[in-house]
Gaussian input, Z-matrix of N, CA and C with variables (Angstrom, degrees):
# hf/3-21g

backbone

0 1
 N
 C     1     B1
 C     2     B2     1     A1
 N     3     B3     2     A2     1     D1
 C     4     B4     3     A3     2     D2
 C     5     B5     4     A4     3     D3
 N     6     B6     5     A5     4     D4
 C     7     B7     6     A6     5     D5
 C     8     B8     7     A7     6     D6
 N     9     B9     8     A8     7     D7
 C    10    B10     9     A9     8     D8
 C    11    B11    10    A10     9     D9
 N    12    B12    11    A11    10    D10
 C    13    B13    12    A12    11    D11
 C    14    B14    13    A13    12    D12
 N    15    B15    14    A14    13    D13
 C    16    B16    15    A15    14    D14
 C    17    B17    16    A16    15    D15
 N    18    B18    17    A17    16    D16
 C    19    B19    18    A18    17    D17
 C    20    B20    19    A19    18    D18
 N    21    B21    20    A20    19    D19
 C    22    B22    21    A21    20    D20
 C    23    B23    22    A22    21    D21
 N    24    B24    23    A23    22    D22
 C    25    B25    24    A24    23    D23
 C    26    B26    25    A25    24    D24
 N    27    B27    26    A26    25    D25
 C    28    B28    27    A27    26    D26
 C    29    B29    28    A28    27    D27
 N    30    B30    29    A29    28    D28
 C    31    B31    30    A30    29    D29
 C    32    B32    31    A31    30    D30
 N    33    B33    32    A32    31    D31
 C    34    B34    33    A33    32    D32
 C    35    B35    34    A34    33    D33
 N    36    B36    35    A35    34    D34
 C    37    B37    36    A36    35    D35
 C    38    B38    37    A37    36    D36
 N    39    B39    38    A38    37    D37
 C    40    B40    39    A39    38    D38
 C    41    B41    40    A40    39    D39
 N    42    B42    41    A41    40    D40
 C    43    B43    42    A42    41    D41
 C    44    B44    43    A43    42    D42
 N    45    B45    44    A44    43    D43
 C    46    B46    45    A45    44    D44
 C    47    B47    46    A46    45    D45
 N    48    B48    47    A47    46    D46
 C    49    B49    48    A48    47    D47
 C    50    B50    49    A49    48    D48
 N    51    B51    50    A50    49    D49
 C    52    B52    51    A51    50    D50
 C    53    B53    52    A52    51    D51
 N    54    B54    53    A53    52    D52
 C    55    B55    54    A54    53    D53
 C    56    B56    55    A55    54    D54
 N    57    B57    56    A56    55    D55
 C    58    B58    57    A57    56    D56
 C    59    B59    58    A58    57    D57
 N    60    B60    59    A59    58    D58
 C    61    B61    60    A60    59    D59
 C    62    B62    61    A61    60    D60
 N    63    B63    62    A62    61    D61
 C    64    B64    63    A63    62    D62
 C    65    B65    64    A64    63    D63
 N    66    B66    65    A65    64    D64
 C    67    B67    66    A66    65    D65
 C    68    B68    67    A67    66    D66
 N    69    B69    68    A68    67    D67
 C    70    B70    69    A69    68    D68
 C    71    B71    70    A70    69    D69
 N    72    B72    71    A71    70    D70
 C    73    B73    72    A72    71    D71
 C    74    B74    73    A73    72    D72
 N    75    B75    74    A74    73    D73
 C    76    B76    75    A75    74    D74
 C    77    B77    76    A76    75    D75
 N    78    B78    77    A77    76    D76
 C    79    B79    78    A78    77    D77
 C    80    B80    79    A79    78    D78
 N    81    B81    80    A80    79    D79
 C    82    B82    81    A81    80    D80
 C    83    B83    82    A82    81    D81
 N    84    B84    83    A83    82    D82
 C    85    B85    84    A84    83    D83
 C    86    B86    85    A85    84    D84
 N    87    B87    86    A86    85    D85
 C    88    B88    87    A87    86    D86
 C    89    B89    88    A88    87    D87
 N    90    B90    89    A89    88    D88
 C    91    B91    90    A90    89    D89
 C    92    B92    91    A91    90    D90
 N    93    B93    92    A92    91    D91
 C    94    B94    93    A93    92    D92
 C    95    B95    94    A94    93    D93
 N    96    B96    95    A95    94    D94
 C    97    B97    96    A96    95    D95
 C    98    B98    97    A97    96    D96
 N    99    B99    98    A98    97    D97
 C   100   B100    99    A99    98    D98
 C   101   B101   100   A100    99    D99
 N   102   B102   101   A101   100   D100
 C   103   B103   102   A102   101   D101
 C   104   B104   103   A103   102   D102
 N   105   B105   104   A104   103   D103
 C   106   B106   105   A105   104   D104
 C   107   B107   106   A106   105   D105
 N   108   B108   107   A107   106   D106
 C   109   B109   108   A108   107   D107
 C   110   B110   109   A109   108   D108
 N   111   B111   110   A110   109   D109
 C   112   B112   111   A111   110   D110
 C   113   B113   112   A112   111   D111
 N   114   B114   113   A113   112   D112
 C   115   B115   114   A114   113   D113
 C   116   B116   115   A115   114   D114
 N   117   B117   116   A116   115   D115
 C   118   B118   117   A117   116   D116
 C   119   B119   118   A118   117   D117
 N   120   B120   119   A119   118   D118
 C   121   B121   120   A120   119   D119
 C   122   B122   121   A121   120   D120
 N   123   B123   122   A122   121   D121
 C   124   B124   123   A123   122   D122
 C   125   B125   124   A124   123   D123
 N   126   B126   125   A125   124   D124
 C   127   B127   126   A126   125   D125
 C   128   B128   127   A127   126   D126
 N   129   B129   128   A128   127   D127
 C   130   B130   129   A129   128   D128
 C   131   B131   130   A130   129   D129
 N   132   B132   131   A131   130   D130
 C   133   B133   132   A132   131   D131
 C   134   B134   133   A133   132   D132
 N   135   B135   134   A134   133   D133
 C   136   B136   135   A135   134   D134
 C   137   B137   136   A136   135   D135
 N   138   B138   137   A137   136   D136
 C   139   B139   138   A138   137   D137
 C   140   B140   139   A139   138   D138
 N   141   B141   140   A140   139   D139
 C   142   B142   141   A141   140   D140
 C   143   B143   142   A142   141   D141
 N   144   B144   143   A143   142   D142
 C   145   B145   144   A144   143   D143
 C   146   B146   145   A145   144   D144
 N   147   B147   146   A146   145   D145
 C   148   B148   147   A147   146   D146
 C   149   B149   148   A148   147   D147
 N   150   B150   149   A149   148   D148
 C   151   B151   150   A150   149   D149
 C   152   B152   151   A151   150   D150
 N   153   B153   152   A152   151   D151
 C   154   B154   153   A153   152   D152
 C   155   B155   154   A154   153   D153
 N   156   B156   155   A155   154   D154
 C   157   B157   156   A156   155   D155
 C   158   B158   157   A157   156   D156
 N   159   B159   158   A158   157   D157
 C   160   B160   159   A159   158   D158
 C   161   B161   160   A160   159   D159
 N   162   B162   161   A161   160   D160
 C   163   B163   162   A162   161   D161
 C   164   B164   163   A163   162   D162
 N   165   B165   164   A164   163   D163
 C   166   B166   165   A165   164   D164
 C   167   B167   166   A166   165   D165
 N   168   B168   167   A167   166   D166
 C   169   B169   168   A168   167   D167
 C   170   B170   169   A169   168   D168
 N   171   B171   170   A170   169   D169
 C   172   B172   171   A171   170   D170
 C   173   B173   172   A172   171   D171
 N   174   B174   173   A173   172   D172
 C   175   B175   174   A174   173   D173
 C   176   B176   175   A175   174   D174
 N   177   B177   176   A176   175   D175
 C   178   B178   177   A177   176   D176
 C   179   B179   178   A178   177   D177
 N   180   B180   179   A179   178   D178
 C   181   B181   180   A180   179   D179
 C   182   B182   181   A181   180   D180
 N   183   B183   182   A182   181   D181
 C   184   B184   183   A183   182   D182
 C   185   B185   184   A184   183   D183
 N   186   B186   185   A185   184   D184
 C   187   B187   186   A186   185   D185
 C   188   B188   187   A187   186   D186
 N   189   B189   188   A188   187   D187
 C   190   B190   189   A189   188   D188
 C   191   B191   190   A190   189   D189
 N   192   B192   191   A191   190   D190
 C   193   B193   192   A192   191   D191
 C   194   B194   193   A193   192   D192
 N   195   B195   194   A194   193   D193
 C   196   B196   195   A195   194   D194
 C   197   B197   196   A196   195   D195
 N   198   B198   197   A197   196   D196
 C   199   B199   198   A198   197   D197
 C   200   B200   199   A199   198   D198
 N   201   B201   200   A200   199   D199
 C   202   B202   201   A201   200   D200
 C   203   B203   202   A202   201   D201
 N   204   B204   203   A203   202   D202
 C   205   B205   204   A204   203   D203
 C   206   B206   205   A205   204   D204
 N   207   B207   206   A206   205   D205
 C   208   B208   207   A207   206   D206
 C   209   B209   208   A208   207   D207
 N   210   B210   209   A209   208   D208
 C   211   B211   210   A210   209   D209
 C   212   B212   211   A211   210   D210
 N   213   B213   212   A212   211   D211
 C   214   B214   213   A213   212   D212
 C   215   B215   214   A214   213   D213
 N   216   B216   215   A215   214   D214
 C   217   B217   216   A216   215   D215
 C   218   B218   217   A217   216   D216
 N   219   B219   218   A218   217   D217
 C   220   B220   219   A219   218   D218
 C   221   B221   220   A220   219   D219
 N   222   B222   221   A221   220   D220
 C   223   B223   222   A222   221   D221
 C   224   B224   223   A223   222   D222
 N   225   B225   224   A224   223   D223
 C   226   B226   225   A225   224   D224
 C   227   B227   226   A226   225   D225
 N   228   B228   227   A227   226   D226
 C   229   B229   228   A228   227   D227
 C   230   B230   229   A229   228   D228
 N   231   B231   230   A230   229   D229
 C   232   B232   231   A231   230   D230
 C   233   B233   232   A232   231   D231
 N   234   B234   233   A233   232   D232
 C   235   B235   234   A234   233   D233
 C   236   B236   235   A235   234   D234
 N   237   B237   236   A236   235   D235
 C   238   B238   237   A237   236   D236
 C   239   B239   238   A238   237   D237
 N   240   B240   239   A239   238   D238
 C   241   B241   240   A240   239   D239
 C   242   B242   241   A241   240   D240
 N   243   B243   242   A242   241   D241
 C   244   B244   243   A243   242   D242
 C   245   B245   244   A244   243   D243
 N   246   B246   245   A245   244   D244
 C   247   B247   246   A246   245   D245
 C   248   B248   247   A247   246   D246
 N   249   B249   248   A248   247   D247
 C   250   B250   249   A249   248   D248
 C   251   B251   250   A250   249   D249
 N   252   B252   251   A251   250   D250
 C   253   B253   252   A252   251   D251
 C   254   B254   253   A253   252   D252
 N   255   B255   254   A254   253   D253
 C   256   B256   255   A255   254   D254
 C   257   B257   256   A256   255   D255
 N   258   B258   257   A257   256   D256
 C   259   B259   258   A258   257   D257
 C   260   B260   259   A259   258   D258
 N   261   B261   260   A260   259   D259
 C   262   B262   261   A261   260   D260
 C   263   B263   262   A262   261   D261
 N   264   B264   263   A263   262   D262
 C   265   B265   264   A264   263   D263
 C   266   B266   265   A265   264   D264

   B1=1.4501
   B2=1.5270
   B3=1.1376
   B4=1.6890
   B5=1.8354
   B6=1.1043
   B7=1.8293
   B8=1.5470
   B9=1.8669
   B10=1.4273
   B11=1.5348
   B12=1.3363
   B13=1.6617
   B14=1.8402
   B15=1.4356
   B16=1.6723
   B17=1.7940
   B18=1.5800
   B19=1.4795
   B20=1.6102
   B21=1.3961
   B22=1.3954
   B23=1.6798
   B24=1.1384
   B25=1.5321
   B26=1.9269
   B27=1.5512
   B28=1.3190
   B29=1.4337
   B30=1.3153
   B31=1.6109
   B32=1.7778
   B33=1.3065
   B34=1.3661
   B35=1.6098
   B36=1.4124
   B37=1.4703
   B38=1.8367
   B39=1.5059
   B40=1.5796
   B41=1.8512
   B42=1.3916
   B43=0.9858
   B44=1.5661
   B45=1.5392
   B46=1.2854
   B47=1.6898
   B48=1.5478
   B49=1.5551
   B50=1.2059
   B51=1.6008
   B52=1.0764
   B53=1.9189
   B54=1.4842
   B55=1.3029
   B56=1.3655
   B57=1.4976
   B58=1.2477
   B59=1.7655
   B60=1.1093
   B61=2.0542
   B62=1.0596
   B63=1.8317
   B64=1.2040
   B65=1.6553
   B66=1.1614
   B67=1.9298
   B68=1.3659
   B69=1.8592
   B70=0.9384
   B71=1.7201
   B72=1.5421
   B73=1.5932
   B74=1.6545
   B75=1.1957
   B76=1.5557
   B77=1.4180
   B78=1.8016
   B79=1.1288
   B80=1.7053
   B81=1.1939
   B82=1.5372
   B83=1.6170
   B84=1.2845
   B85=1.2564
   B86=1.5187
   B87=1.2784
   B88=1.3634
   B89=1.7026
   B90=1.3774
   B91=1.4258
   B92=2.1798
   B93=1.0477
   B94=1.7371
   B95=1.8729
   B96=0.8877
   B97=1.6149
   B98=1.7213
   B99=1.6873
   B100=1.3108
   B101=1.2482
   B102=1.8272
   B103=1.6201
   B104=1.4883
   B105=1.3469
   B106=1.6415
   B107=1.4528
   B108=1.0448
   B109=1.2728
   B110=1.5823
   B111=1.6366
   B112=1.7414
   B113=1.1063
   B114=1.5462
   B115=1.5868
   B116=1.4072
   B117=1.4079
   B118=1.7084
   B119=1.8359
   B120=1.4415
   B121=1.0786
   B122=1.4676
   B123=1.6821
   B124=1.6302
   B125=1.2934
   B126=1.6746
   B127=1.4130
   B128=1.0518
   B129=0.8998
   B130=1.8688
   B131=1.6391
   B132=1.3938
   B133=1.4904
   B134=1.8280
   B135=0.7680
   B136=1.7257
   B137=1.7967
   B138=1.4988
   B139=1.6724
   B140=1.2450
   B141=1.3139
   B142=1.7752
   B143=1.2256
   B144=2.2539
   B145=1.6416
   B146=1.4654
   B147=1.5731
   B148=1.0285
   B149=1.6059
   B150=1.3520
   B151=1.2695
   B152=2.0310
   B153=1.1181
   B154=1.5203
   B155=1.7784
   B156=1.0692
   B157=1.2866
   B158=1.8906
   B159=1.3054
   B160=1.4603
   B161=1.7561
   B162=1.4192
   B163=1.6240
   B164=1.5507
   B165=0.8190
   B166=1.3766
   B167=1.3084
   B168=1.6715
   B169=1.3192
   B170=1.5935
   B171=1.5655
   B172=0.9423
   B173=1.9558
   B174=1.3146
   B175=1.5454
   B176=1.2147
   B177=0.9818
   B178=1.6886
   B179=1.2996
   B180=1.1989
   B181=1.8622
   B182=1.8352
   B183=1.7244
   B184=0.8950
   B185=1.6287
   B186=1.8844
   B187=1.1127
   B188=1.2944
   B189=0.6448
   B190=1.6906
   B191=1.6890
   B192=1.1096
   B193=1.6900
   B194=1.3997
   B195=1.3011
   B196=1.7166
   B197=1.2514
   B198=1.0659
   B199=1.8172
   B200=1.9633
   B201=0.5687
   B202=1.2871
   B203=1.7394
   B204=1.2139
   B205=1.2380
   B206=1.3821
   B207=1.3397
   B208=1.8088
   B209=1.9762
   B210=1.4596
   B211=1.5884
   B212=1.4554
   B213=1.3410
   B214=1.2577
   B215=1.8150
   B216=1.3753
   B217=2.0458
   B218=1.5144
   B219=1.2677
   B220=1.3951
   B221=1.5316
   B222=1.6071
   B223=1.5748
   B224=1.3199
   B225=1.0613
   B226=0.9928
   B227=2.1083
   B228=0.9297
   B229=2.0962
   B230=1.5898
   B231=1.2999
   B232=1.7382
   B233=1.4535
   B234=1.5396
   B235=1.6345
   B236=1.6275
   B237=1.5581
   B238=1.1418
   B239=2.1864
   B240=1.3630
   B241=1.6428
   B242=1.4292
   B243=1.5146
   B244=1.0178
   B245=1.5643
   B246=1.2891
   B247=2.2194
   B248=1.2872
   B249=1.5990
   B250=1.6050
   B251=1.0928
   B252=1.6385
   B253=1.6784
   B254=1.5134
   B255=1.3542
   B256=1.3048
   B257=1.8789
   B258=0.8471
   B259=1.3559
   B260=1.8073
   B261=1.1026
   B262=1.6913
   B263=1.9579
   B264=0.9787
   B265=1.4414
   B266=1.6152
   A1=108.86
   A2=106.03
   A3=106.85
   A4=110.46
   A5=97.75
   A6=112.56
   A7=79.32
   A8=84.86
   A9=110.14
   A10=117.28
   A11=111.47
   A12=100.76
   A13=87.67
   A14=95.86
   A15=122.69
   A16=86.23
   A17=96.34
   A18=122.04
   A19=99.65
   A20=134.02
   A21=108.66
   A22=83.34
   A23=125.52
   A24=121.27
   A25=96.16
   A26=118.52
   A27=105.59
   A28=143.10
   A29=108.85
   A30=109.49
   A31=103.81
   A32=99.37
   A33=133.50
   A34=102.99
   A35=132.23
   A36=128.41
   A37=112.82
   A38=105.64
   A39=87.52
   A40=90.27
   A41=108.39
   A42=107.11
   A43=138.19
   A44=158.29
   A45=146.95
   A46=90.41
   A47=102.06
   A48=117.35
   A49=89.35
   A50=129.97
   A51=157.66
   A52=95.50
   A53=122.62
   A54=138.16
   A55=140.04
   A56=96.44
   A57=124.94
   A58=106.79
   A59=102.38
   A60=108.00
   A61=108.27
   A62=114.98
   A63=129.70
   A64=126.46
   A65=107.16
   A66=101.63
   A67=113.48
   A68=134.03
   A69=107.99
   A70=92.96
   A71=106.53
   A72=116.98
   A73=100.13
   A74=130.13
   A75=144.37
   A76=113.98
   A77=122.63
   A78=119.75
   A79=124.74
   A80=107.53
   A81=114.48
   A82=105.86
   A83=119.36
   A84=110.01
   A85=119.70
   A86=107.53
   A87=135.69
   A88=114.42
   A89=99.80
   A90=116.41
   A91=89.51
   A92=110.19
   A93=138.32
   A94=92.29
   A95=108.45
   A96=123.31
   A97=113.07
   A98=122.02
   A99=120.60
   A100=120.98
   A101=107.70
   A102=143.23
   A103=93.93
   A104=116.64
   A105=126.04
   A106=109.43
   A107=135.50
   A108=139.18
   A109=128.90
   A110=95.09
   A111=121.87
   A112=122.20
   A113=110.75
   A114=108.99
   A115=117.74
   A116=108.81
   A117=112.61
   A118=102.95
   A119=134.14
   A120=144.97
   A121=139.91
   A122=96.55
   A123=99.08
   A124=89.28
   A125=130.62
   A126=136.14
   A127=118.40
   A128=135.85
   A129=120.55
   A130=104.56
   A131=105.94
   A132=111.65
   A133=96.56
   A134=105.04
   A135=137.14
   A136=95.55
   A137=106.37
   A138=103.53
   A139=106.85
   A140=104.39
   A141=111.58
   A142=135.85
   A143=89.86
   A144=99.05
   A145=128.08
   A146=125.58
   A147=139.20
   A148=112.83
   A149=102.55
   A150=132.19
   A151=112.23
   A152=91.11
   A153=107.61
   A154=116.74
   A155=98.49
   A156=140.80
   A157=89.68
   A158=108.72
   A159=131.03
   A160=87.50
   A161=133.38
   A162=134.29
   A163=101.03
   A164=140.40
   A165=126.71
   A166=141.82
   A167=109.44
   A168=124.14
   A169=107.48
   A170=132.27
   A171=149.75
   A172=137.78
   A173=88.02
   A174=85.93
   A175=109.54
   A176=135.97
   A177=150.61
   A178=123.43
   A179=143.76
   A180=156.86
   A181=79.46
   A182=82.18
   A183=116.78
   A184=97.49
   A185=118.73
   A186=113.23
   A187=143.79
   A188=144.14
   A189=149.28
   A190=112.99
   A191=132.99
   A192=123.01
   A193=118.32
   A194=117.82
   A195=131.32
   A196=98.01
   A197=133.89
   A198=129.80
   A199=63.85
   A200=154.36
   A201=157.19
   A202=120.38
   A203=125.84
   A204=150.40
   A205=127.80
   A206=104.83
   A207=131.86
   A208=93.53
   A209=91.51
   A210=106.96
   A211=119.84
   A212=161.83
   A213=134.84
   A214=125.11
   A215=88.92
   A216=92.07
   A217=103.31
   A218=82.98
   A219=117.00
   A220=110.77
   A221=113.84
   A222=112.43
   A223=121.58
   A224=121.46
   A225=111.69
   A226=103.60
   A227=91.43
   A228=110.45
   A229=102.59
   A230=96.49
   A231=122.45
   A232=82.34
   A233=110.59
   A234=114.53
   A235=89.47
   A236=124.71
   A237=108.65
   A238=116.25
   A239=80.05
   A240=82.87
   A241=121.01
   A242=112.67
   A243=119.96
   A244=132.86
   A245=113.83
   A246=99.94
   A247=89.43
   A248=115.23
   A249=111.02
   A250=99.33
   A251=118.40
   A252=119.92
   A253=94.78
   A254=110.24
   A255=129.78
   A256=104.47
   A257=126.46
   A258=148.71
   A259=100.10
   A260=121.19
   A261=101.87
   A262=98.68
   A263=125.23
   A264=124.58
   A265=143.48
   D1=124.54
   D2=166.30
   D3=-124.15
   D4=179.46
   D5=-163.18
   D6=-90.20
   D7=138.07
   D8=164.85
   D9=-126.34
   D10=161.82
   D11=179.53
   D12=-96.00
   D13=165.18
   D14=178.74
   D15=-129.65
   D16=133.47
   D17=-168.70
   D18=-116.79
   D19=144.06
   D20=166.69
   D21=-133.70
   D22=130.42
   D23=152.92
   D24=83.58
   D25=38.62
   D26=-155.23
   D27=60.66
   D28=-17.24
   D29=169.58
   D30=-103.51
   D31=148.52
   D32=172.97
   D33=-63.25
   D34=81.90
   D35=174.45
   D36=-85.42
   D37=-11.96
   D38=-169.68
   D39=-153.78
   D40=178.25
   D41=136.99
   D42=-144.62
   D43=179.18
   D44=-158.50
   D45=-120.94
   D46=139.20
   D47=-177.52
   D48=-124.80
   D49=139.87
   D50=149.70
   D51=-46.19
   D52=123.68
   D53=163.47
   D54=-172.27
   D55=92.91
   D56=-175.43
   D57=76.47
   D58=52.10
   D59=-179.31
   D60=49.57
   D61=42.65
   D62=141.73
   D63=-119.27
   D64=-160.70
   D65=166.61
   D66=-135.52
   D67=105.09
   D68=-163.42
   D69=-94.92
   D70=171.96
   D71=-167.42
   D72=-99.35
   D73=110.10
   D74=167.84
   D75=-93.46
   D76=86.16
   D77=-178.62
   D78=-73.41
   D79=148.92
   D80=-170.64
   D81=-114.64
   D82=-46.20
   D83=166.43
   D84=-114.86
   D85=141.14
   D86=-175.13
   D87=-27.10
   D88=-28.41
   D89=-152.08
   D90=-73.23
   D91=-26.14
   D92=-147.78
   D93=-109.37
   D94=-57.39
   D95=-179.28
   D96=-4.92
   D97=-24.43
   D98=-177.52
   D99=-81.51
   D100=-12.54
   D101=-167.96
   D102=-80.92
   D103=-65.01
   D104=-152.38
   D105=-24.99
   D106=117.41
   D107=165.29
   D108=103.33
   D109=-5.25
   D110=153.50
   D111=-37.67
   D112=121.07
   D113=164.13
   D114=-94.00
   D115=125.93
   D116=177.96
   D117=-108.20
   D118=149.24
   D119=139.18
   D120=-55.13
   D121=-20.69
   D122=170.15
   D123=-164.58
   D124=142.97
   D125=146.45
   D126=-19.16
   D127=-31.97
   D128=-172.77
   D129=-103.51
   D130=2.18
   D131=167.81
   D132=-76.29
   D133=-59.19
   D134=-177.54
   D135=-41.23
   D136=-61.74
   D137=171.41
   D138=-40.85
   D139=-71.47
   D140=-157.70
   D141=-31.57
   D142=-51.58
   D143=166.73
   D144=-81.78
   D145=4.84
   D146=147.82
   D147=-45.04
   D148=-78.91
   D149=175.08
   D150=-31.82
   D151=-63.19
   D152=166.04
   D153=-38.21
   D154=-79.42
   D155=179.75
   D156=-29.85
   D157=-79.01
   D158=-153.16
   D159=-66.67
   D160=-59.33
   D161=165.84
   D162=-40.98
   D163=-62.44
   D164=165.03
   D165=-23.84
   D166=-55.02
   D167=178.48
   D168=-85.15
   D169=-4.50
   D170=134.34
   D171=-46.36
   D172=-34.58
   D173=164.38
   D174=-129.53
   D175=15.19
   D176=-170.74
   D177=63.75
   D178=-155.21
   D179=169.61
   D180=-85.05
   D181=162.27
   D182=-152.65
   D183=-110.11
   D184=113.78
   D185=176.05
   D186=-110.56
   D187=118.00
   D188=-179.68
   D189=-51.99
   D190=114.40
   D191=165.75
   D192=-105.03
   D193=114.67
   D194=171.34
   D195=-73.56
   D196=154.33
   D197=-178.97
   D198=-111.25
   D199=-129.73
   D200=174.82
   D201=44.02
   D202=-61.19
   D203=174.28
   D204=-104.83
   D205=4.54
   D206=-174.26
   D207=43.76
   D208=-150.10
   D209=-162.42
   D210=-36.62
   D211=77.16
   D212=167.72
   D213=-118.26
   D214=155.51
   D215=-175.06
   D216=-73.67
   D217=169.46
   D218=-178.81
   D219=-49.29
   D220=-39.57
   D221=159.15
   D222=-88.43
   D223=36.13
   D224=139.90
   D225=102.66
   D226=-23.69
   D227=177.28
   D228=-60.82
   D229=132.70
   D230=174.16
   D231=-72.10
   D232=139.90
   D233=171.75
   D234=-131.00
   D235=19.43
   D236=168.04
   D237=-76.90
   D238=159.04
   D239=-176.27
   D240=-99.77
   D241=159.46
   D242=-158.21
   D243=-76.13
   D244=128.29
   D245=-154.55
   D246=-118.64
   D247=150.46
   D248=167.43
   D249=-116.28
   D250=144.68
   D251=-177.61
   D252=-107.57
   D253=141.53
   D254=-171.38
   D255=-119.31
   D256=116.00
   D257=-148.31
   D258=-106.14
   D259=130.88
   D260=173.76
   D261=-120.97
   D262=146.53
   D263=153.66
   D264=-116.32

């Protein structure tokens, strides 16, 4: 086994280290960064969660709407934003 680069979209995002008759994942760009230190069994395991990963940060987390409680995630967090009420007397 030797180190390969992982390309996503033509650029070089990571690369695969030979460890212990595995491949661990060494990210290079930021975009990949949740991977770094991943163990894959074969390169195209290594694509996939690239692949994954990058479709993800593409359509965003995944949200839930309460007409009730407006915006919140999947755990459960108010993602509404923050208002200041200004009072006059």
């Amino acid at each position: 086994m030797s180190k390969q680069t992982i390309e996503f979209a033509g650029e070089a995002v990571g690369a695969l280290m030979p460890d212990n008759g595995q491949l661990r994942f060494v990210a290079v760009k930021y975009s990949v960064w949740p991977l770094d230190g991943r163990v894959f069994e074969t390169p195209e395991d290594a694509r996939r969660a690239v692949a994954m990963l990058q479709a993800l940060r593409q359509t965003g987390p995944a949200v839930r709407r309460d007409s009730r409680a407006g915006p919140t995630s999947f755990a459960g967090r108010s993602e509404a934003k923050n208002s200041s009420v200004v009072s006059s007397s």
